[in-house]
C-alpha positions as CSV (number, residue, x, y, z in Angstrom):
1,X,-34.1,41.1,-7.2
2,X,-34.4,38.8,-4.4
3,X,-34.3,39.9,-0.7
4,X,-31.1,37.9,-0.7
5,X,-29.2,40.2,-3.0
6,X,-30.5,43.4,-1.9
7,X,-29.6,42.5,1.7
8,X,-26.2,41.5,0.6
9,X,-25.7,44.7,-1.9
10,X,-27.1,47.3,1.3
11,X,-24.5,45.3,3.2
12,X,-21.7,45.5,1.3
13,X,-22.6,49.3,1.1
14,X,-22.1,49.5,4.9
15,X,-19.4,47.5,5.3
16,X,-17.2,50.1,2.4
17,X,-18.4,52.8,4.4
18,X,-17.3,51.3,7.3
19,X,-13.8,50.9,6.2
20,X,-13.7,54.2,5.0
21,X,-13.0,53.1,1.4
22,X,-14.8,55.9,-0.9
23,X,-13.6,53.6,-4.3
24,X,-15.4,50.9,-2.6
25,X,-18.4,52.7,-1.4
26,X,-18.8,54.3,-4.9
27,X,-18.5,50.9,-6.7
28,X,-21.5,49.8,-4.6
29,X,-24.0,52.4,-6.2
30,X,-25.3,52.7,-9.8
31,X,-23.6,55.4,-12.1
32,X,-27.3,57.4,-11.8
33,X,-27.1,56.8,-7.7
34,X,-29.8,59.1,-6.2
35,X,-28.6,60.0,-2.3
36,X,-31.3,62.0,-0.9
37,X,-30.9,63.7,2.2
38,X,-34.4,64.7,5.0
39,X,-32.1,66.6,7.4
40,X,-31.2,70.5,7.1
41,X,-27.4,69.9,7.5
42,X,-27.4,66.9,4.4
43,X,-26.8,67.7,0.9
44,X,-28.9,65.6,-1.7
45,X,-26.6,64.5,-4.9
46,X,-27.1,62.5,-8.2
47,X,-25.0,60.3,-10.2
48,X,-22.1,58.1,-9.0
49,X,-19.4,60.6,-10.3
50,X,-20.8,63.4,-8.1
51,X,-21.2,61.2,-4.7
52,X,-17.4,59.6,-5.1
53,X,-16.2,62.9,-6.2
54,X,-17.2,63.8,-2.0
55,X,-16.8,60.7,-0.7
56,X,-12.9,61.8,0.1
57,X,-13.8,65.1,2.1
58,X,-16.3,63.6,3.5
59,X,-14.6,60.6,5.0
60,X,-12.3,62.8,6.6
61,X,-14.7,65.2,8.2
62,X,-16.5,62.1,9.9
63,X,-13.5,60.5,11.0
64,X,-14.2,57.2,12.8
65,X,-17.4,56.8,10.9
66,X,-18.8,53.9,12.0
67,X,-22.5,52.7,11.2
68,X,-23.9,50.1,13.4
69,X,-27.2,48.1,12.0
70,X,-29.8,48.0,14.5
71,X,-32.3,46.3,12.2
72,X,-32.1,45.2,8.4
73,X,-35.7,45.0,6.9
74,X,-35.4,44.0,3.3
75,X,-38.8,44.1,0.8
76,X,-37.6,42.6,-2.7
77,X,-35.6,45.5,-3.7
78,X,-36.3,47.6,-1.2
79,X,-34.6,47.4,2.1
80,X,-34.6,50.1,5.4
81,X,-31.5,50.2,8.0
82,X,-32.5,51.5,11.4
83,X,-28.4,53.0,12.1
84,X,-27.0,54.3,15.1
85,X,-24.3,56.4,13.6
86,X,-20.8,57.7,15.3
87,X,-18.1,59.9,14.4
88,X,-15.5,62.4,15.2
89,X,-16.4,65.8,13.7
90,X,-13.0,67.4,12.2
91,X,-14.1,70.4,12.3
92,X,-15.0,70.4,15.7
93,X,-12.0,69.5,17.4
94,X,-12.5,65.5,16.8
95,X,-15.7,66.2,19.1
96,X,-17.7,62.8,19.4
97,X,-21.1,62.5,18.2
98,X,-23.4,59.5,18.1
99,X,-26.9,59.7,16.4
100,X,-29.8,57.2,15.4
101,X,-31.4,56.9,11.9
102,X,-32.8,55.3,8.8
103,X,-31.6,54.7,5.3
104,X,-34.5,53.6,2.7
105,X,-32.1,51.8,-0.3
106,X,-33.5,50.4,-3.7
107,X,-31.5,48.4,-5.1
108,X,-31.2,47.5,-8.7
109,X,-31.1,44.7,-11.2
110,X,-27.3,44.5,-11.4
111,X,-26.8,44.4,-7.3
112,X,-25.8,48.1,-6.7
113,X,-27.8,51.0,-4.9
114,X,-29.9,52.7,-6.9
115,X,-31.6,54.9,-4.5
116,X,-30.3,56.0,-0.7
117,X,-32.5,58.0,1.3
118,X,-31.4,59.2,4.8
119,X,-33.2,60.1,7.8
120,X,-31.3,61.6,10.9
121,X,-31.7,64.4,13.4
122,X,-29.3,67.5,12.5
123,X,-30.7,68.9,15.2
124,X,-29.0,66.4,17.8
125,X,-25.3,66.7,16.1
126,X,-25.7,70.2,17.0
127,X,-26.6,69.5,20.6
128,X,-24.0,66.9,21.1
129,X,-21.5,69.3,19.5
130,X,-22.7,72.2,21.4
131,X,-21.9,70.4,24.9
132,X,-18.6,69.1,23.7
133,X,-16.9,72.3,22.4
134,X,-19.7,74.9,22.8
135,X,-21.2,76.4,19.5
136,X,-20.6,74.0,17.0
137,X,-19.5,74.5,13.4
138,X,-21.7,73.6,10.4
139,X,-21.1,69.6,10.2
140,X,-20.0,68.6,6.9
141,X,-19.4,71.8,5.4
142,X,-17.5,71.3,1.9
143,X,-18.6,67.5,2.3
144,X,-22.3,67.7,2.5
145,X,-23.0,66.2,5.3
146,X,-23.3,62.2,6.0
147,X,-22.3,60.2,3.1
Protein backbone atom coordinates (compact mmCIF):
# COMPACT_ATOMS: atom_id res chain seq x y z
CA UNK A 1 0.00 0.00 0.00
CA UNK A 2 1.14 3.46 -0.63
CA UNK A 3 0.01 6.50 1.57
CA UNK A 4 -1.67 7.55 -1.59
CA UNK A 5 -4.15 4.74 -1.71
CA UNK A 6 -4.88 4.41 1.90
CA UNK A 7 -5.61 8.18 2.01
CA UNK A 8 -7.87 7.84 -0.91
CA UNK A 9 -9.65 4.38 0.36
CA UNK A 10 -10.12 6.27 4.30
CA UNK A 11 -11.56 8.96 2.14
CA UNK A 12 -13.84 7.46 0.17
CA UNK A 13 -14.91 5.71 3.45
CA UNK A 14 -15.90 9.21 4.79
CA UNK A 15 -17.28 10.61 1.98
CA UNK A 16 -20.11 7.18 1.73
CA UNK A 17 -20.72 7.86 5.24
CA UNK A 18 -21.25 11.21 4.58
CA UNK A 19 -23.86 10.73 2.12
CA UNK A 20 -25.48 8.37 4.17
CA UNK A 21 -25.07 5.53 1.53
CA UNK A 22 -24.78 2.25 3.81
CA UNK A 23 -24.16 0.04 0.10
CA UNK A 24 -21.47 2.45 -0.43
CA UNK A 25 -19.96 2.64 2.98
CA UNK A 26 -20.12 -1.27 3.14
CA UNK A 27 -18.39 -1.59 -0.36
CA UNK A 28 -15.51 0.43 1.19
CA UNK A 29 -14.44 -2.29 3.83
CA UNK A 30 -13.11 -5.83 3.39
CA UNK A 31 -15.66 -8.79 3.73
CA UNK A 32 -13.59 -9.64 7.33
CA UNK A 33 -13.91 -5.60 8.30
CA UNK A 34 -12.97 -5.41 12.05
CA UNK A 35 -14.96 -1.98 13.54
CA UNK A 36 -13.80 -1.79 17.00
CA UNK A 37 -15.39 0.48 19.29
CA UNK A 38 -13.18 2.30 22.86
CA UNK A 39 -16.49 4.03 24.04
CA UNK A 40 -19.20 2.44 26.48
CA UNK A 41 -22.12 3.37 24.21
CA UNK A 42 -20.23 1.68 20.82
CA UNK A 43 -20.74 -1.80 19.73
CA UNK A 44 -17.60 -3.63 18.24
CA UNK A 45 -18.66 -5.88 15.04
CA UNK A 46 -16.75 -8.19 12.51
CA UNK A 47 -17.22 -9.03 8.98
CA UNK A 48 -18.73 -6.77 6.23
CA UNK A 49 -22.17 -8.67 6.28
CA UNK A 50 -22.61 -7.85 9.96
CA UNK A 51 -21.56 -3.94 9.72
CA UNK A 52 -23.98 -3.29 6.45
CA UNK A 53 -26.57 -5.48 7.95
CA UNK A 54 -26.60 -2.01 10.72
CA UNK A 55 -25.50 0.39 8.56
CA UNK A 56 -29.54 1.11 7.76
CA UNK A 57 -30.68 1.64 11.53
CA UNK A 58 -27.90 3.22 12.23
CA UNK A 59 -28.01 5.86 9.55
CA UNK A 60 -31.24 6.78 10.63
CA UNK A 61 -30.63 7.08 14.30
CA UNK A 62 -27.70 9.69 13.46
CA UNK A 63 -29.51 11.56 11.10
CA UNK A 64 -27.53 14.45 9.57
CA UNK A 65 -24.38 12.46 10.23
CA UNK A 66 -21.85 14.46 9.12
CA UNK A 67 -17.96 13.82 9.83
CA UNK A 68 -15.62 16.68 9.34
CA UNK A 69 -11.63 15.75 8.97
CA UNK A 70 -9.68 17.83 11.20
CA UNK A 71 -6.48 16.13 10.25
CA UNK A 72 -5.62 13.04 7.91
CA UNK A 73 -2.22 11.37 9.00
CA UNK A 74 -1.58 8.51 6.75
CA UNK A 75 1.50 5.82 7.66
CA UNK A 76 1.64 3.27 4.59
CA UNK A 77 -1.45 1.46 5.43
CA UNK A 78 -2.13 2.87 8.35
CA UNK A 79 -3.89 6.17 8.55
CA UNK A 80 -5.63 8.16 11.87
CA UNK A 81 -8.60 10.89 11.35
CA UNK A 82 -8.86 13.37 14.08
CA UNK A 83 -13.15 13.90 13.40
CA UNK A 84 -15.34 16.29 14.78
CA UNK A 85 -18.58 14.45 14.48
CA UNK A 86 -22.39 15.86 14.32
CA UNK A 87 -25.73 14.47 14.25
CA UNK A 88 -29.29 14.55 15.18
CA UNK A 89 -30.14 11.73 17.70
CA UNK A 90 -33.69 10.16 16.62
CA UNK A 91 -34.26 8.96 19.53
CA UNK A 92 -33.86 12.05 21.32
CA UNK A 93 -36.23 14.26 19.70
CA UNK A 94 -33.66 15.09 16.61
CA UNK A 95 -31.55 16.67 19.74
CA UNK A 96 -28.18 17.95 18.19
CA UNK A 97 -25.00 16.67 19.26
CA UNK A 98 -21.45 17.50 18.06
CA UNK A 99 -18.39 15.48 19.41
CA UNK A 100 -14.47 15.20 18.56
CA UNK A 101 -12.59 11.92 17.83
CA UNK A 102 -10.21 9.58 16.25
CA UNK A 103 -10.53 6.65 13.79
CA UNK A 104 -7.20 4.40 13.47
CA UNK A 105 -8.00 2.58 9.75
CA UNK A 106 -5.70 -0.23 8.12
CA UNK A 107 -6.18 -0.54 5.05
CA UNK A 108 -5.57 -3.47 2.90
CA UNK A 109 -3.91 -4.68 -0.29
CA UNK A 110 -7.02 -4.41 -2.47
CA UNK A 111 -7.94 -0.53 -1.31
CA UNK A 112 -10.67 -1.33 1.28
CA UNK A 113 -10.66 -0.97 5.20
CA UNK A 114 -9.57 -3.65 6.85
CA UNK A 115 -9.56 -2.42 10.32
CA UNK A 116 -11.65 0.81 11.91
CA UNK A 117 -11.03 1.66 15.38
CA UNK A 118 -12.98 4.58 17.00
CA UNK A 119 -12.26 6.74 19.74
CA UNK A 120 -14.96 9.24 21.07
CA UNK A 121 -16.36 10.52 24.35
CA UNK A 122 -19.83 8.75 25.23
CA UNK A 123 -19.73 10.55 27.98
CA UNK A 124 -20.19 14.00 26.21
CA UNK A 125 -23.28 12.72 23.85
CA UNK A 126 -24.80 12.23 27.14
CA UNK A 127 -24.08 15.71 28.39
CA UNK A 128 -25.07 17.36 25.21
CA UNK A 129 -28.31 15.25 25.22
CA UNK A 130 -28.94 15.78 28.77
CA UNK A 131 -29.10 19.73 28.28
CA UNK A 132 -31.07 19.50 25.10
CA UNK A 133 -34.04 17.27 26.25
CA UNK A 134 -33.08 16.35 29.84
CA UNK A 135 -32.17 12.58 30.50
CA UNK A 136 -31.08 11.26 27.40
CA UNK A 137 -31.88 7.89 25.95
CA UNK A 138 -29.22 5.26 25.24
CA UNK A 139 -27.68 6.64 21.80
CA UNK A 140 -27.74 4.09 19.16
CA UNK A 141 -29.65 1.57 20.79
CA UNK A 142 -30.69 -1.32 18.13
CA UNK A 143 -27.83 0.37 15.89
CA UNK A 144 -24.80 0.13 18.02
CA UNK A 145 -23.69 3.17 18.27
CA UNK A 146 -21.52 5.35 15.59
CA UNK A 147 -21.03 3.53 12.41
Amino acid sequence: MTAASTRAAVQRYLAALNAHDADAVAGCVSVDFVNEHTAALGRTVVGRVRYRARLDGFLAEFVDLRYEVEELLVDGERAAVAYRMSFRLASAGRAPVRIRGVFRFRVDADGLIAHRVDYWDSGEVHRQLAAATGPPPVPGSGAGGPA
